[in-house]
C-alpha positions in Angstrom: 26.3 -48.8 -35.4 22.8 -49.9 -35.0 19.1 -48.8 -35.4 18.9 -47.8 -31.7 21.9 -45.9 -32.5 20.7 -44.3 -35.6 17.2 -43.6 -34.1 19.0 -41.8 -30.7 21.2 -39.3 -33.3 18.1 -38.6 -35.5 16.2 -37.8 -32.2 18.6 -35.8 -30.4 18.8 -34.1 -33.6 15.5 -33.1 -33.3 15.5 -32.1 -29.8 17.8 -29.4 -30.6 14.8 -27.3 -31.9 12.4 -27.9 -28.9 12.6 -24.8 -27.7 11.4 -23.5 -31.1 8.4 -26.2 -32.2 7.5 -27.4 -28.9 7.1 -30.4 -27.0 8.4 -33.7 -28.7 7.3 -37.0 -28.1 9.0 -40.0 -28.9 7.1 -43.5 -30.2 6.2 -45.2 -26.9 6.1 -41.9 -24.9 3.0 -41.1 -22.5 1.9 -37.7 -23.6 -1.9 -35.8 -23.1 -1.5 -33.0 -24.9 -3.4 -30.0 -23.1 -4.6 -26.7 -23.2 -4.7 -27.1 -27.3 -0.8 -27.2 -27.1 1.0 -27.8 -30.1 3.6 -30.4 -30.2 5.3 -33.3 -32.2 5.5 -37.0 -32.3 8.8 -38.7 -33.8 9.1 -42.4 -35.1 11.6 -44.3 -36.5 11.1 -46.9 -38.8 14.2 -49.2 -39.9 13.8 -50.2 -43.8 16.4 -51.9 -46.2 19.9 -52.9 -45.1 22.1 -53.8 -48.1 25.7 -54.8 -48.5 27.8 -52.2 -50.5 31.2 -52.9 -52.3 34.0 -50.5 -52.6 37.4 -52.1 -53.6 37.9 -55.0 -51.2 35.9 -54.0 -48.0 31.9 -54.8 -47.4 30.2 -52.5 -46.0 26.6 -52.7 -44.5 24.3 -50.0 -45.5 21.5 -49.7 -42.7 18.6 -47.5 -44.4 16.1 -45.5 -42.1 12.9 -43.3 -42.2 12.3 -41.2 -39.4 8.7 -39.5 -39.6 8.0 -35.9 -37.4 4.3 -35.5 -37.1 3.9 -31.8 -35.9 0.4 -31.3 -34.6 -1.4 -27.9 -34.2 -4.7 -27.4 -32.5 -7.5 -27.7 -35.2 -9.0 -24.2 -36.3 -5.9 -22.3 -35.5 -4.0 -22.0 -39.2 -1.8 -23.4 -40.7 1.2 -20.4 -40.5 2.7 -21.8 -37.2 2.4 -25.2 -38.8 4.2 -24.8 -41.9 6.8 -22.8 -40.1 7.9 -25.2 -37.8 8.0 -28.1 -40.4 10.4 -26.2 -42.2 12.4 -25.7 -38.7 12.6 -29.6 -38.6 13.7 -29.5 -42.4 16.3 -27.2 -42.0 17.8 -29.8 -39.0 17.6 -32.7 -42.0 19.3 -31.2 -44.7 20.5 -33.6 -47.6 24.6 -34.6 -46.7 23.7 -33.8 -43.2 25.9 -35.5 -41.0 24.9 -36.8 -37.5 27.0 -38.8 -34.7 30.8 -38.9 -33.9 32.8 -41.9 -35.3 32.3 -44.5 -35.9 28.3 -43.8 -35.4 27.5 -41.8 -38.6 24.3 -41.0 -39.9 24.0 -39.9 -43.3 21.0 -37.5 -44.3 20.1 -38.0 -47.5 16.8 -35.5 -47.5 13.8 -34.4 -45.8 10.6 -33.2 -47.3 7.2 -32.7 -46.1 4.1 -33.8 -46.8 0.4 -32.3 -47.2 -1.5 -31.6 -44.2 -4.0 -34.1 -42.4 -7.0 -33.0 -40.8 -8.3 -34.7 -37.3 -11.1 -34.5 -35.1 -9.1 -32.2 -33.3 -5.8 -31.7 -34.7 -4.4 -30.4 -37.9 -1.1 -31.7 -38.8 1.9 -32.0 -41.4 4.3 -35.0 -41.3 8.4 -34.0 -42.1 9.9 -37.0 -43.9 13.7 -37.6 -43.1 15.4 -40.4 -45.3 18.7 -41.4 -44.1 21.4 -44.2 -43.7 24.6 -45.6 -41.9 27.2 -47.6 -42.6 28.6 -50.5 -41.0 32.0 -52.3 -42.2 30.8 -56.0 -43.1 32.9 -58.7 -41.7 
């Protein structure tokens, strides 16, 4: 287990639910939203890695933020928003488990956070806290 590894289950996660908040753009992804579209940017941002004891065997806890920015066209409401932030949510729930062994991600829990207005955009950021572990050696 990695952070590529972590950050391809917590996307493919997401991309589950395209067909119901829209178009999803990765970090590093070419995208010109048009037409006023809505759609939705993911990042992934590794934070702490610690070492966690359990009887005899290390393990490596690998700790992760991933952050879905859902964009809707300024002036439009805030319904459609709000609705599909609680569509990601509902893919994040806490003890949610992602991957196949031995690639396990842990959700610990998603939240949102207020909405951001933009020149031209509105927007609402989903918040997805999670980890993997990783038997030290």
């Amino acid at each position: 287990m990695d952070i590529t590894t972590i950050r391809s289950l917590l996307l493919t996660q997401l991309r589950t639910a395209a067909g119901e908040i829209g178009t999803i753009v990765a970090e590093n992804e070419t995208f010109n939203a048009k037409n006023r579209a809505h759609w939705n940017r993911f990042t992934f941002t590794p934070i702490e890695t610690s070492v966690e004891t359990t009887g005899a065997t290390p393990w490596t806890r690998i700790g992760g933020f991933a952050t879905i920015s859902i964009f809707e066209p300024k002036g439009t409401g805030v319904d459609s928003l709000y609705a599909r932030a609680e569509t990601v949510k509902s893919l994040f729930k806490a003890s949610t488990v992602l991957g196949a062994e031995p690639d396990f991600v842990h959700v610990e829990k998603s939240w949102s956070e207020g909405t951001i207005e933009e020149d031209v955009w509105t927007q609402v950021q989903v918040l997805v806290r999670c980890y993997a572990f990783v038997q030290a050696i």
